[in-house]
N, C-alpha and C positions, 0 to 999 in steps of 0.2 A: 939199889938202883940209882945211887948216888950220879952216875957219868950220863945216865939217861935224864934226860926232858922228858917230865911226863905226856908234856901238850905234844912233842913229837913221837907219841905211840898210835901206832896203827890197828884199829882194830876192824876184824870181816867178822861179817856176821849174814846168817842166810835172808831172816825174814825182815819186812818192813816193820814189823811189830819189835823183835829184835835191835832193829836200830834206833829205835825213839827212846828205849831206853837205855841204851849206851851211850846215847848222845848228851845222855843228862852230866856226864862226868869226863867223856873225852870227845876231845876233837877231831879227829880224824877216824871216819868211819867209814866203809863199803860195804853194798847187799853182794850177795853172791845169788842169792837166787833160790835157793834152797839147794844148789847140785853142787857135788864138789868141783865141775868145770869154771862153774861161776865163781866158786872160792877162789880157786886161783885164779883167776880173771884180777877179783876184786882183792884179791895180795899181789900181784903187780901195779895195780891203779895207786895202791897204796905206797908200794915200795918206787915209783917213779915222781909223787912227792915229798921223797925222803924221809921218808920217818925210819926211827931208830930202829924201831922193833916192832914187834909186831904179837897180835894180841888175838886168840877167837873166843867168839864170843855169843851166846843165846844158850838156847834148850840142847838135849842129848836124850837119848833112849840109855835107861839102866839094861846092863848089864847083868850086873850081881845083884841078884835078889834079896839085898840087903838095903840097897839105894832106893829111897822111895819118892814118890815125886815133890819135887821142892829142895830136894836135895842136895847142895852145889857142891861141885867135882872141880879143883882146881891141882893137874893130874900134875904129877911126878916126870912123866913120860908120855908120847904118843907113837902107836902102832900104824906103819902104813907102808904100802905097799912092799912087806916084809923089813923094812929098818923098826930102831928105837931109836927115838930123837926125844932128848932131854927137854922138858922146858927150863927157865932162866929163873934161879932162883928167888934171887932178890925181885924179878917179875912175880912170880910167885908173893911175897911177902906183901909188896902192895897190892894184890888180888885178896888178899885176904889172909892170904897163907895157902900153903901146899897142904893137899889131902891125903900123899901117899899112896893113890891110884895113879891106873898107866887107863888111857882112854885108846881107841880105836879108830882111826880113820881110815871110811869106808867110801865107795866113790855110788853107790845106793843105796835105798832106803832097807832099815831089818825089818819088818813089818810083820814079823810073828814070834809069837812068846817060843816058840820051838826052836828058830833061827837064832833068837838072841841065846838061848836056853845052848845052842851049839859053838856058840861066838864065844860062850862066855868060859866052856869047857876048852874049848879047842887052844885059846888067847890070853884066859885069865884076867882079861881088861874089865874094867869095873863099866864102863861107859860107849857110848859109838854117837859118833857125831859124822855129819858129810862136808865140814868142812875145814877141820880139824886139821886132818892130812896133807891139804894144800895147802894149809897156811905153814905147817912143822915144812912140810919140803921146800916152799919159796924160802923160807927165813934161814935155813940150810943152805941153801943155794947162794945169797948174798952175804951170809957171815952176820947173821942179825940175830939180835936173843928173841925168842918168843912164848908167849905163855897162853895156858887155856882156862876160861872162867865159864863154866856150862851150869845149869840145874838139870835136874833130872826130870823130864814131862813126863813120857811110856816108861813106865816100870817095867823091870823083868818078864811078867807075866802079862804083859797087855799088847795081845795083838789090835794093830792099827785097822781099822776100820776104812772102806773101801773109798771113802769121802774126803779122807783125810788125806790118799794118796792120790788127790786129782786136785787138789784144793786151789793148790799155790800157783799165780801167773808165772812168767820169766823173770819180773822184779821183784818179787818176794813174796806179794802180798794176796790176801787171802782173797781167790774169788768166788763170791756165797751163791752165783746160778750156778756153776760146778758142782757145791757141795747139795745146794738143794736139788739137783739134777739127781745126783747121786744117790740121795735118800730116798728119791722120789721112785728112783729104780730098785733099789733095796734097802726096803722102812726097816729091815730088822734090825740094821745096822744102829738102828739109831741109839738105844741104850748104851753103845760101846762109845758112837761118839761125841753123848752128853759128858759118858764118865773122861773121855779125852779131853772135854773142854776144860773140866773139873782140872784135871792133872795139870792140865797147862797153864791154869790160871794160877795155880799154887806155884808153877816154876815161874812166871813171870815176877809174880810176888816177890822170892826169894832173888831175884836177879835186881829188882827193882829196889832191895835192900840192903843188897851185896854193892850196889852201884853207889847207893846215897852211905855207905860207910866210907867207900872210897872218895866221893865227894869231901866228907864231912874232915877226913884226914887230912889232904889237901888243904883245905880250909888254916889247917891249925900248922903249914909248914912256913917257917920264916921267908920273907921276902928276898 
């Protein structure tokens, strides 16, 4: 990534919890919202202040039942509205390195172990994200390299829980009379999404470490 500036990389990311930690290592950041409308939204807002490239970036639902949660996916490839759009590799190499997965970009949520269990047959994609897609296709669209850095929250087998899929405002962030509302309507739920918080704190973890590596690289690049 020698011809790129780091500081001019763009990265989208859906939630507001997503971008507090992306923020810690790059500068230019947009929520999307949790939909993939909002990604592209928030990869235009990006690409009209010029950055080079462009980057997504938070949690993803495993696919292959080999990915478990905390697990960082920095894909090969992404699948979306039937293309395969490469990511950049030397993007790639300052993420951490390439995983040798192709990810999915879907424009809704997979929200059952049976759905992804069919996604993963059908696609072969290790991962699915919503905002993935919009960012491979704007960076397509202007001749930009771009690359994906995801952890795995929902494993293979874990259907999302009904609280989880009302959670989110239009800006990202989580709103808790939704989720308490939700629980409140069906308590059974709630086992599934204690273990959801579990998964997702393990991915943040794992993003949160991924992020201060790249920090810490940075750090040690001559002036």
């Amino acid at each position: 990534m020698s011809h790129l500036d780091f500081d001019r990389i763009g990265v989208v990311v859906g939630l507001t919890a997503e971008a507090r930690i992306a923020r810690c290592c790059f500068t230019h950041v947009e929520i999307g919202g949790g939909t993939a409308t909002g990604a592209q939204a928030a990869a235009h807002r990006l690409i009209g202040q010029g950055v080079q490239a462009l980057v997504s970036f938070g949690l993803a639902g495993g696919l292959d039942p080999m990915l478990r949660p905390g697990a960082v996916v920095v894909p090969e490839a992404v699948v979306t509205n039937g293309q395969l759009l490469a990511t950049d590799a030397d993007l790639n190499e300052w993420l951490g390195g390439g995983t040798a997965h192709v990810l999915l970009g879907v424009d809704g949520v997979v929200a059952t172990a049976s759905a992804k269990h069919h996604l993963f047959l059908a696609t072969g994609c290790a991962a699915v994200d919503l905002e993935s897609g919009a960012v491979a296709l704007a960076a397509e669209a202007h001749g930009l390299p771009f690359a994906v850095l995801r952890a795995i929250c929902d494993a293979a087998e874990r259907d999302l829980p009904p609280a989880a899929l009302c959670a989110l405002n239009d800006a990202g962030a989580i709103g808790l009379m939704r989720v308490i509302g939700s629980v409140i309507g069906q308590p059974r739920q709630l086992p599934g999404l204690l273990a959801l918080g579990r998964d997702a704190a393990a991915a943040k973890r794992a993003l949160v470490e991924r992020t201060s590596m790249i920090e810490r690289r940075l750090c040690r690049l001559p002036a």
